[in-house]
C-alpha positions as CSV (number, residue, x, y, z in Angstrom):
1,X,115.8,197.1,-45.2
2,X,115.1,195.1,-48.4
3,X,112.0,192.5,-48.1
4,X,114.6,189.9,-48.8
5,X,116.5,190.5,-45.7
6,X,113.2,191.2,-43.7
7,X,112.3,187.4,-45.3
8,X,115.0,186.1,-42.8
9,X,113.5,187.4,-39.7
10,X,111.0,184.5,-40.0
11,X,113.3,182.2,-38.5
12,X,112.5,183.9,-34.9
13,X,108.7,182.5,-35.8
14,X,109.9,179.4,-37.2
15,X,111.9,179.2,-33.9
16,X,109.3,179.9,-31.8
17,X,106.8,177.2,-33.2
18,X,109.0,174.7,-33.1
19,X,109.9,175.6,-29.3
20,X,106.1,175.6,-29.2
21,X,105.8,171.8,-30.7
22,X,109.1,171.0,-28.3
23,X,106.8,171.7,-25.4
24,X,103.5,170.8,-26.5
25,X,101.8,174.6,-25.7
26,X,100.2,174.3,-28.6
27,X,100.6,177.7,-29.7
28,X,101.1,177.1,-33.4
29,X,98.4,178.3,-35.2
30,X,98.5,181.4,-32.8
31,X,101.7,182.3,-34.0
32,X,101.1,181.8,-37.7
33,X,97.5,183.8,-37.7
34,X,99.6,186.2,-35.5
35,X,102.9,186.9,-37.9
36,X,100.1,187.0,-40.7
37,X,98.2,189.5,-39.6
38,X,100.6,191.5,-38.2
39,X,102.5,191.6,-41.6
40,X,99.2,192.0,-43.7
41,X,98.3,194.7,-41.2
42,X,101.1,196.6,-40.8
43,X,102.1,196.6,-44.6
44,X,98.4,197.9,-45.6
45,X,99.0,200.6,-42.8
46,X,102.6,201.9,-44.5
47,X,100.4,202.4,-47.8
48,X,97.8,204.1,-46.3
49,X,99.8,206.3,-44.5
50,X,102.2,206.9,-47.6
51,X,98.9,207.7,-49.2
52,X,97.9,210.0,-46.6
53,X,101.3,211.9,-46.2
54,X,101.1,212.3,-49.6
55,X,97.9,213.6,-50.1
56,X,98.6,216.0,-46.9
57,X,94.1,216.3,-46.1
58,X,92.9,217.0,-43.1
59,X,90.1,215.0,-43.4
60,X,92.1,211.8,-44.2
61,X,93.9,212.6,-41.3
62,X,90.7,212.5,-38.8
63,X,89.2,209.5,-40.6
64,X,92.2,207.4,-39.4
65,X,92.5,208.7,-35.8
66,X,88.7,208.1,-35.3
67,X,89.2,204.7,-37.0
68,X,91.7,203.9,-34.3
69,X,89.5,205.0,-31.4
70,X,87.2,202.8,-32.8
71,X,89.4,199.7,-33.0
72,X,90.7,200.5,-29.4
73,X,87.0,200.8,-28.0
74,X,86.2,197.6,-29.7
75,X,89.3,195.7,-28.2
76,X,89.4,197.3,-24.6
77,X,85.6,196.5,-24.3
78,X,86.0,192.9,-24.8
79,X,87.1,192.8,-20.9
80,X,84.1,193.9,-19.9
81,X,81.8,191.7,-21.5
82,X,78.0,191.7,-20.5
83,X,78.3,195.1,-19.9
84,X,76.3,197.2,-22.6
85,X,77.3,200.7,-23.5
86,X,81.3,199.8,-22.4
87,X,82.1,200.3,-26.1
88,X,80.6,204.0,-26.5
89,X,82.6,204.5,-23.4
90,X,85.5,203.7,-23.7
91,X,85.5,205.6,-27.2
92,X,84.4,208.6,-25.8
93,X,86.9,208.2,-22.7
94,X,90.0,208.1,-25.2
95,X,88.6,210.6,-27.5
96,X,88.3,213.1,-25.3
97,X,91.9,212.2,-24.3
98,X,93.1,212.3,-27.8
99,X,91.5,216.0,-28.2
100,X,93.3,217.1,-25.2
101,X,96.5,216.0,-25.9
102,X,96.2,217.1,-29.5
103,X,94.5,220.1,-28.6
104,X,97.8,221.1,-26.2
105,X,100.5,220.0,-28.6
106,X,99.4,221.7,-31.6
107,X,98.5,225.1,-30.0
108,X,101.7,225.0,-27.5
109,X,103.2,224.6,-31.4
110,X,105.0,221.3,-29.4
111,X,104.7,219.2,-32.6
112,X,104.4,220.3,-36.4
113,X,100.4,220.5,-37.5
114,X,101.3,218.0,-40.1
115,X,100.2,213.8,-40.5
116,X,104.1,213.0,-40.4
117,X,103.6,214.2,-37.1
118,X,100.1,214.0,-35.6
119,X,99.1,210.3,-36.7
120,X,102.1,208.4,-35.3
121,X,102.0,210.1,-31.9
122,X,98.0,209.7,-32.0
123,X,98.2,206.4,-32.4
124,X,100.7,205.7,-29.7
125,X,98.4,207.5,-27.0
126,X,95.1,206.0,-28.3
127,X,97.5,202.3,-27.7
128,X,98.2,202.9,-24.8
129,X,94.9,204.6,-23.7
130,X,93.7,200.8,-25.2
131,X,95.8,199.3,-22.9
132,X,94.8,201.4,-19.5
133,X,90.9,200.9,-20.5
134,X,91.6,197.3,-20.5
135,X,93.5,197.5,-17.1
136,X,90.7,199.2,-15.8
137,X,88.0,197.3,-16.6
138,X,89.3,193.8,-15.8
139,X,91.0,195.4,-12.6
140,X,87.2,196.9,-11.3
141,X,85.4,193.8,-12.3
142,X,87.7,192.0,-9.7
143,X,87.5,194.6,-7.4
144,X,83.5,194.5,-7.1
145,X,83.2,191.0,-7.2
146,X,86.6,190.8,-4.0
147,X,84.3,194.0,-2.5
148,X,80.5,192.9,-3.0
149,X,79.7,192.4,0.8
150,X,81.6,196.1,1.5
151,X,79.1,197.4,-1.3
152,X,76.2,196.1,-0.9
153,X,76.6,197.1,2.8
154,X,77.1,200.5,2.3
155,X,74.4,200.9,0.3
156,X,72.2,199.3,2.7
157,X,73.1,201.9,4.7
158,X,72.3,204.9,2.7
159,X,75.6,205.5,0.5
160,X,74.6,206.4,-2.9
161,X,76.2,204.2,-6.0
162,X,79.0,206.5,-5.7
163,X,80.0,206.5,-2.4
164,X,79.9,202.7,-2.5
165,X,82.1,202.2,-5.1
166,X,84.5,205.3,-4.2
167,X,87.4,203.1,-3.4
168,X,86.8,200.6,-5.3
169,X,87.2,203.1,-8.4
170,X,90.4,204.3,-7.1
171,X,91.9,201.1,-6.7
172,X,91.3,200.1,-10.3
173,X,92.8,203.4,-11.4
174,X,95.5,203.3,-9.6
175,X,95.6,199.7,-11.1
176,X,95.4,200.6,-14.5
177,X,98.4,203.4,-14.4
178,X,100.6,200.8,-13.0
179,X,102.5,199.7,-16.6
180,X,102.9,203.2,-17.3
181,X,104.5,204.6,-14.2
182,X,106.7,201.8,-14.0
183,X,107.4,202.3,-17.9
184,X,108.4,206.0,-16.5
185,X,110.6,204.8,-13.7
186,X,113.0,202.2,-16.5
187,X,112.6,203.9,-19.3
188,X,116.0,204.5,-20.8
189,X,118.2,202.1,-18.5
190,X,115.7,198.7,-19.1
191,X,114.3,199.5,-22.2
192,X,115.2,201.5,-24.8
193,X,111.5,202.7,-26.5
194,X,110.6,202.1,-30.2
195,X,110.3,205.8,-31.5
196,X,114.0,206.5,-29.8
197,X,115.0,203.5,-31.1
198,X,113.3,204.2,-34.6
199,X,114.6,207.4,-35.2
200,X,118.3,206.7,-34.5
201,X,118.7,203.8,-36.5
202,X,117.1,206.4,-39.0
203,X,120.1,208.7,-38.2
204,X,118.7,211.0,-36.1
205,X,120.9,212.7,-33.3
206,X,120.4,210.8,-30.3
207,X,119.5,214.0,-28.2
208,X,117.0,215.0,-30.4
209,X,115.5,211.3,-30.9
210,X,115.8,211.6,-26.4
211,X,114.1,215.0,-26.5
212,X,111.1,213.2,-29.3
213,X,110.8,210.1,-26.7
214,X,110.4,212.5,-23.3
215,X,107.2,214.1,-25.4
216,X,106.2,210.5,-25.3
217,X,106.6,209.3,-22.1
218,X,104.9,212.3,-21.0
219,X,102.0,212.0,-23.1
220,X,101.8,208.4,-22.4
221,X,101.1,209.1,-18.6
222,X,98.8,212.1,-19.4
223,X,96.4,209.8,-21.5
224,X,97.1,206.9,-19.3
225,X,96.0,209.1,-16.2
226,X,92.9,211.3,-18.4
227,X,91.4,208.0,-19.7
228,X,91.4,205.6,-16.4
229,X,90.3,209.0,-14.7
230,X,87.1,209.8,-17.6
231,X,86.3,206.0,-17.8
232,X,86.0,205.3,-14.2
233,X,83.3,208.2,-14.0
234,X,81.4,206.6,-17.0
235,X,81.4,203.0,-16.4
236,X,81.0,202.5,-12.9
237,X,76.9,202.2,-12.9
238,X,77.0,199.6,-15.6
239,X,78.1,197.2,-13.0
240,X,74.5,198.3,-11.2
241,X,70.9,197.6,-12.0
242,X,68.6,200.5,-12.1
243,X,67.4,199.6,-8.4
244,X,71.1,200.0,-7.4
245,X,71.7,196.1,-7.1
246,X,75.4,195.1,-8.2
247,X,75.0,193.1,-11.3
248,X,76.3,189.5,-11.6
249,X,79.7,189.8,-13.3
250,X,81.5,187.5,-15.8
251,X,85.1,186.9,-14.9
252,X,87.3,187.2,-17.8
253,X,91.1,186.8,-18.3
């Protein structure tokens, strides 16, 4: 695709603004910082990865998987705001997802030990391990705040902090995995996903670019299920004082 004809597909922004002025949202500058960014972003990431295929180092290679845990720490967190240490986290929560998953890949010899490889399917796990964090942590703040009187009761009567919150936890969990499970359930008759998608307008066979976007879905549901899992063990006391008093929570969107 020449830049020229990727020019045109501006008119869906253009199109979208001016439905935005039609109906007075007022979503205009949204949408321009939005297709800026996205274009400025996603064009500096094609030269870095070009650079990094290229240069075929390791090192290169952990630098921008640890760069994205860092970005999707940072972004998750942001739903859980007042509570220090969610950042930390969260990292460490999709971290030790991402070595798990690389970890089994690699030595089951599932994928090619190569950046063409190991940085694309990274980076969709650590996105959607952004995306369950987020679940989670909006999902538990709700959850304590709906379930305070429950708590507060239990401890009263002698539960410890985990005991309390026991279903509470589980509830956001199962909370969190809910986009990914149903993502399982339509995937292929609603939706057909982007590295399917990708790889047969590249001229892949369709079987093989099938057999590619099972590895995915799987691994999707692994991290999704590792990380709300590893993150509900090491946030839940943030959302306690060290007297085991439930904290006064921020409701966030």
């Amino acid at each position: 695709m020449s830049y020229t004809a990727l020019s045109f597909t501006l008119l869906f922004v253009l199109g979208t603004m001016l439905v935005s002025v039609w109906q007075k949202l007022g979503l205009e500058k949204d949408i321009i910082v939005g297709t800026v960014r996205s274009a400025i972003q996603l064009l500096a990431v094609g030269y870095v990865l070009q650079f990094i295929f290229k240069s075929d180092q390791s090192i290169y290679v952990i630098v921008i998987i640890l760069f994205m845990i860092s970005v999707a720490a940072w972004n998750a967190a942001k739903r859980g705001k007042g509570l220090r240490g969610l950042v930390w986290r969260i990292g460490l929560a999709i971290a030790t997802m991402e070595l798990l998953m690389m970890g089994i890949l690699l030595s089951l010899h599932i994928i090619e030990a190569t950046p063409q490889y190991i940085i694309p399917i990274s980076g969709m796990t650590i996105g959607s391990a952004m995306v369950v964090s987020g679940l989670f942590i909006n999902h538990i703040k709700h959850e304590i705040q709906q379930s305070k009187g429950e708590i507060e009761t239990l401890l009263s009567l002698g539960a410890t902090v985990p005991q309390a919150i026991q279903e509470v936890r589980k509830r956001s969990v199962k909370f969190s995995m809910i986009p990914t499970i149903d993502g399982m359930k339509t995937v292929g008759l609603v939706q057909l996903p982007g590295m399917m998608t990708g790889m047969i307008i590249a001229g892949a066979d369709p079987v093989v670019a099938v057999r590619y976007q099972i590895l995915i879905v799987f691994s999707f549901t692994a991290s999704a299920a590792i990380t709300s899992m590893l993150l509900s063990v090491l946030s839940y006391r943030l959302f306690f004082t060290p007297d085991l008093r439930l904290k006064q929570i921020v409701e966030q969107g």
